[in-house]
C-alpha positions in Angstrom: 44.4 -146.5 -31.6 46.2 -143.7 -29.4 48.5 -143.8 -32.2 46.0 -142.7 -34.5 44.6 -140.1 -32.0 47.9 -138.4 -31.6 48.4 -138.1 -35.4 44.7 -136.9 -35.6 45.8 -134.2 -32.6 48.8 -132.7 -34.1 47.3 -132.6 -37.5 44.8 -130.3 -36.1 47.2 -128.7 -34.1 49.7 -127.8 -36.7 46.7 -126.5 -38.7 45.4 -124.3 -36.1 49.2 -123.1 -35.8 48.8 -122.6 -39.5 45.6 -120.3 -38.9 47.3 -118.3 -37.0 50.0 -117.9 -39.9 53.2 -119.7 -37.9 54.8 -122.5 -38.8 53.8 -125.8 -37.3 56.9 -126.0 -35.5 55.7 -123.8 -33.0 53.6 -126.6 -32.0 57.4 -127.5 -30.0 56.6 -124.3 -27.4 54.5 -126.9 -25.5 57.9 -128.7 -24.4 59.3 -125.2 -22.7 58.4 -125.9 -18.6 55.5 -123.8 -17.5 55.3 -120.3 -19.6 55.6 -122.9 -23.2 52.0 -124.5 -22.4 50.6 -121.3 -21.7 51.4 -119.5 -24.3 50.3 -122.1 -26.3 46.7 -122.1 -25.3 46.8 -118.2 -25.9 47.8 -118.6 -29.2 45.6 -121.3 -30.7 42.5 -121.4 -28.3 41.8 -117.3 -27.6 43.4 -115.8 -30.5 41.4 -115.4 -33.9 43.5 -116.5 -37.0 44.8 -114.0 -39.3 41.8 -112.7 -41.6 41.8 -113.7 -45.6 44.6 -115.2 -47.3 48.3 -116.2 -44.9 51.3 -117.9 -46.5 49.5 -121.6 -45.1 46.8 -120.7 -47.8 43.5 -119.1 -47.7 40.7 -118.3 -44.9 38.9 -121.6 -44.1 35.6 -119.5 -43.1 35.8 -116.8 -45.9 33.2 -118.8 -47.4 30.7 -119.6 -44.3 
C-alpha cells in the first residue's frame, strides 16, 4: 500500500512540476538540505501554473 501511495504522490507531483512548465526532474530539488524543500513548496503550492498551452501540454482549467 505505501508503495502505491508514493507512486500516486510523485505522479501528482511531477504533474504539478509540469504545470508549472519544468521538467519533472525538478521534483530532485527536495533532496538539497534546507533551501531544496523550500523552494519546492514555493514553486508548486503558491505559484499559479503557466497560463494556456506549455511544452507538458495544454491548460488543465482552460475549460472549467
Amino acid at each position: 500500500m505505501y508503495l502505491g501511495t508514493l507512486w500516486a504522490g510523485l505522479a501528482i507531483a511531477i504533474k504539478r512540476w509540469h504545470d508549472r512548465d519544468k521538467s519533472g526532474w525538478w521534483i530532485l530539488i527536495g533532496l538539497v538540505p534546507i533551501i531544496g524543500g523550500f523552494w519546492a513548496l514555493i514553486e508548486t503550492r503558491f505559484l499559479t501554473g503557466t497560463q494556456g498551452e506549455n511544452r507538458y501540454g495544454p491548460d488543465p482549467l482552460a475549460g472549467a
